[in-house]
C-alpha positions in Angstrom: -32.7 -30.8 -17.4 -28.7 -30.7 -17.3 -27.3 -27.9 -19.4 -23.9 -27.5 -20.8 -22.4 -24.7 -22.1 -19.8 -25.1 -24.4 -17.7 -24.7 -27.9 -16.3 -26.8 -30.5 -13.2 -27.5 -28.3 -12.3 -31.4 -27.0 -12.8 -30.6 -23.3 -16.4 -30.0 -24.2 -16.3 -33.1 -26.6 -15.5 -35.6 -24.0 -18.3 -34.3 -21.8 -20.7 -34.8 -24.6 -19.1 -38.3 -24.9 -20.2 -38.9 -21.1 -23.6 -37.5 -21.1 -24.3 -40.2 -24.2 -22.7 -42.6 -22.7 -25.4 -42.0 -19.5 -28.1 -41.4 -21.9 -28.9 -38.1 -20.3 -31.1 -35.7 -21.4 -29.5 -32.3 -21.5 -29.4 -28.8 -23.3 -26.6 -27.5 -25.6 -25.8 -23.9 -24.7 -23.0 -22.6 -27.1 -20.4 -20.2 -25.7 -19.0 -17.9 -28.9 -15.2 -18.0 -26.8 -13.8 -16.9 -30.1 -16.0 -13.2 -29.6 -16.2 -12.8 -26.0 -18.8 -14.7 -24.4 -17.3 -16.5 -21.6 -16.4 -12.8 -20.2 -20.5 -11.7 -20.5 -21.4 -11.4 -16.8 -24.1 -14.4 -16.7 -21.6 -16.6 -17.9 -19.0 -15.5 -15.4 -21.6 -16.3 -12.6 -21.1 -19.8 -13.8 -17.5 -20.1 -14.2 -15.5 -17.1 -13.0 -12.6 -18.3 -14.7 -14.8 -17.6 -17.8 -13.8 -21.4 -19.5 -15.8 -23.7 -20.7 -17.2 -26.6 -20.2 -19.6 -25.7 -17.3 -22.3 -28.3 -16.1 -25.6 -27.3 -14.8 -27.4 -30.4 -13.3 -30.7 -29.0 -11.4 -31.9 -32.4 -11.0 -28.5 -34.0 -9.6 -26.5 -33.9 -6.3 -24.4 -30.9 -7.5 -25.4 -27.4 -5.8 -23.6 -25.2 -8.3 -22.1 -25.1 -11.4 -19.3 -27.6 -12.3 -16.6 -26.1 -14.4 -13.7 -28.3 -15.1 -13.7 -31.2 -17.6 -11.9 -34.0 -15.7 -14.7 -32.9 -12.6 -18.1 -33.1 -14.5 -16.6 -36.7 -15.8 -15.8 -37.4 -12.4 -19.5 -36.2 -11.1 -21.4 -37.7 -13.2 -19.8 -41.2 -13.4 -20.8 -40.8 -9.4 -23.8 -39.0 -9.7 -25.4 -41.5 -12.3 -24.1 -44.5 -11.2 -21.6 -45.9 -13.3 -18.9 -47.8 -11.3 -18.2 -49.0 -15.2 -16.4 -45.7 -16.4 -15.3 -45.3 -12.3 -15.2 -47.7 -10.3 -16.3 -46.7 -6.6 -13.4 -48.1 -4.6 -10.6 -51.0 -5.2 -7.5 -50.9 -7.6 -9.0 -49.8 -10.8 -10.0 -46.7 -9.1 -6.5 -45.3 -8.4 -6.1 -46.6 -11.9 -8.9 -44.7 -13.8 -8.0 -41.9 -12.2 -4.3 -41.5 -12.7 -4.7 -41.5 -16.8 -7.6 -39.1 -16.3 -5.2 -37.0 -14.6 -2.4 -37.4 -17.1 -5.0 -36.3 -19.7 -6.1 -33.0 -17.8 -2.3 -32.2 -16.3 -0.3 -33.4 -19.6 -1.9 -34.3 -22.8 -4.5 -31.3 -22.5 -1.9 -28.8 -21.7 0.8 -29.8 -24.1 -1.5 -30.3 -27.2 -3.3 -27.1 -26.3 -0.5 -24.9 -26.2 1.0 -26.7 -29.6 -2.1 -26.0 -31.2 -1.9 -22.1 -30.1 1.8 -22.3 -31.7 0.1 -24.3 -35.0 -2.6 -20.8 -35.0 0.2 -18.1 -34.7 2.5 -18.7 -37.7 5.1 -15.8 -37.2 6.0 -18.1 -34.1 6.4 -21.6 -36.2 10.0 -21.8 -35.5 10.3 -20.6 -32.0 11.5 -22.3 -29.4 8.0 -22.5 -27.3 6.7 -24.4 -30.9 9.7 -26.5 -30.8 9.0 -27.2 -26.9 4.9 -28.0 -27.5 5.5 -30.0 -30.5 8.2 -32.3 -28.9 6.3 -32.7 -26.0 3.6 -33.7 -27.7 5.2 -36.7 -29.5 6.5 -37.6 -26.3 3.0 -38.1 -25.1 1.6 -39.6 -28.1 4.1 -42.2 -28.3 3.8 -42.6 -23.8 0.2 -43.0 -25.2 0.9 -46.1 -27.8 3.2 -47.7 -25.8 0.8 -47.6 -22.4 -1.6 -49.2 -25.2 0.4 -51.8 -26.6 0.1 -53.5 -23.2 -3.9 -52.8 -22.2 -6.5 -52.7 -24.6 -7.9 -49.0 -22.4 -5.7 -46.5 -21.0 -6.6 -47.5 -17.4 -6.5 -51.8 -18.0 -9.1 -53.6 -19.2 -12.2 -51.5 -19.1 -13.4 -48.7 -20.9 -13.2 -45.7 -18.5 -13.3 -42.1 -18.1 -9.8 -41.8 -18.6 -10.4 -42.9 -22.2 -13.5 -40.6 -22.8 -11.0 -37.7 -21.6 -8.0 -38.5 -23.9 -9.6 -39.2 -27.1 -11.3 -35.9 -27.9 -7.1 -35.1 -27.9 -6.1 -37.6 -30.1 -8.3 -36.0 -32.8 -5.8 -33.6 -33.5 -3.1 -36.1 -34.8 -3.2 -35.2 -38.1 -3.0 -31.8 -37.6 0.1 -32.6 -35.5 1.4 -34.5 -38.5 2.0 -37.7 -36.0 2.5 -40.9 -38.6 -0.5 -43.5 -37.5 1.9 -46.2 -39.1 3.6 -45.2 -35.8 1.2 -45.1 -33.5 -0.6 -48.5 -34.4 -1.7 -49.2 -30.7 -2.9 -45.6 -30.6 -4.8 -46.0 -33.7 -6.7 -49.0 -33.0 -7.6 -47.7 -30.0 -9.3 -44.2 -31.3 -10.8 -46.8 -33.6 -12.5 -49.0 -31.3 -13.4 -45.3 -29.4 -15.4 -43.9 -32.9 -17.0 -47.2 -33.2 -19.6 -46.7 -30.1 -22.8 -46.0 -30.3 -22.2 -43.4 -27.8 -19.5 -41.8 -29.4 -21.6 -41.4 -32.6 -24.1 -39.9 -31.3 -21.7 -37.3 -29.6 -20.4 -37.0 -32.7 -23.6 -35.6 -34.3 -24.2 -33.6 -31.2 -20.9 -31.4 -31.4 -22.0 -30.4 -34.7 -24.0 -27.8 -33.5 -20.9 -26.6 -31.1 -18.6 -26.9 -34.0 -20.9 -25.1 -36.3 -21.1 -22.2 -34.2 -17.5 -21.8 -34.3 -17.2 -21.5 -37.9 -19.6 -18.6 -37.8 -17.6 -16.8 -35.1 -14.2 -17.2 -36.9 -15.2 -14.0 -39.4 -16.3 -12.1 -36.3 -13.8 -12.6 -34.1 -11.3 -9.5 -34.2 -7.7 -8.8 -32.6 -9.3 -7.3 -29.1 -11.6 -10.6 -29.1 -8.4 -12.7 -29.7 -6.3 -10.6 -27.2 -8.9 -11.6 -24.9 -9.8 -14.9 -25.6 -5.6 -15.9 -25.3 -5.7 -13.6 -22.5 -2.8 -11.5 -23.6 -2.2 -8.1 -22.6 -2.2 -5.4 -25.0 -2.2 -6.0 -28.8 1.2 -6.7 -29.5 0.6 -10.7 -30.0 1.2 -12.7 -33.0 -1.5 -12.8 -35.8 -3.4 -15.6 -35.9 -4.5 -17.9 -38.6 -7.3 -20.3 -37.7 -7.2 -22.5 -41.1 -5.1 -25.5 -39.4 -7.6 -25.6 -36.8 -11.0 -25.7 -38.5 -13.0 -29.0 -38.9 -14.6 -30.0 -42.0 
């Protein structure tokens, strides 16, 4: 049976989003990032970058781990068949696979660093917040305006591109982005939460999210050092609140 080991973050969501999508079977095998885990030994075998999500698939084409978000989506829309999410050759490939790259080389790395910024309140007038935040809007409002045109990021179909981006798009409220703004945006994540699939993810990441919430009280200044890979232990304290999930 496919395993995944993850956390509560999106990267993991929107392979959870994929597997439903498939219908596949597969374990949940939490990661506590926020206390260490990813650096334990057996998990480094997996991914020596010690990140999650990492894909296990004994049953599929794969001969080792997959690490990566943007690769498991693209294995197993190949693996399993499903020219739907990417298609195997033609136009919409190229396509698909330019917004799944804007996702992994844009929207993930500019929310993700605004969200370190949102978790490190001594810094909330810097100029690396001001940088993360502004980009972000950019991309949020790239993201409407791509979406006032096509009713999915990469034309007309529902892809892997828009199973990648979404899980981002989660966080714009704790951005403080105006939805009365972003009404292409909006209607999209709507039409996203509204499949079956997607529910069902949903209820899946609880577990993942769960988890998290009991690491927060044990996670300590070495664990955070680590975990943000910062040398020493002179970085900024760290406040988890605007992060959690209800």
């Amino acid at each position: 049976m496919i395993e995944l080991y993850g956390c509560g973050s999106p990267n993991v969501r929107k392979v959870v989003i994929m597997l439903e999508e498939l219908g596949l079977q597969y374990q949940s095998r939490y990661v506590s990032v926020l206390t260490g885990a990813q650096f334990e030994p057996s998990f480094l075998a997996l991914n020596p970058l010690g990140r999650v999500p990492v894909l296990v698939d004994p049953s599929g084409p794969a001969d080792e781990p997959i690490f990566e978000s943007g690769a498991i989506l693209i294995y197993l829309a190949e693996a399993y068949n499903r020219p739907d999410l990417l298609p195997a050759s033609g136009p919409k490939r190229p396509a698909v696979m330019k917004w799944l790259m804007l996702q992994m080389a844009n929207v993930g790395p500019m929310f993700g660093q605004y969200n370190h910024f949102l978790i490190t309140p001594d810094e909330a007038e810097s100029y690396a917040t001001r940088r993360y935040r502004e980009q972000s809007r950019r991309l949020y409002f790239f993201l409407d305006e791509r979406l006032s045109h096509v009713p999915w990021l990469a034309g007309d179909d529902y892809s892997i591109a828009d199973i990648a981006t979404y899980p981002w798009i989660l966080y714009a409220e704790r951005h403080r982005m105006n939805w009365n703004e972003l009404p292409h945006l909006r209607a999209w994540r709507e039409r996203i939460e509204a499949r079956p699939a997607v529910v069902r993810a949903d209820a899946a990441m609880r577990h993942f999210v769960e988890e998290d919430a009991r690491a927060v009280p044990k996670a300590t200044q070495e664990t955070f050092d680590r975990f943000f890979w910062r040398e020493g232990s002179n970085g900024p304290r760290v406040d988890l609140s605007p992060m959690r999930v209800v």
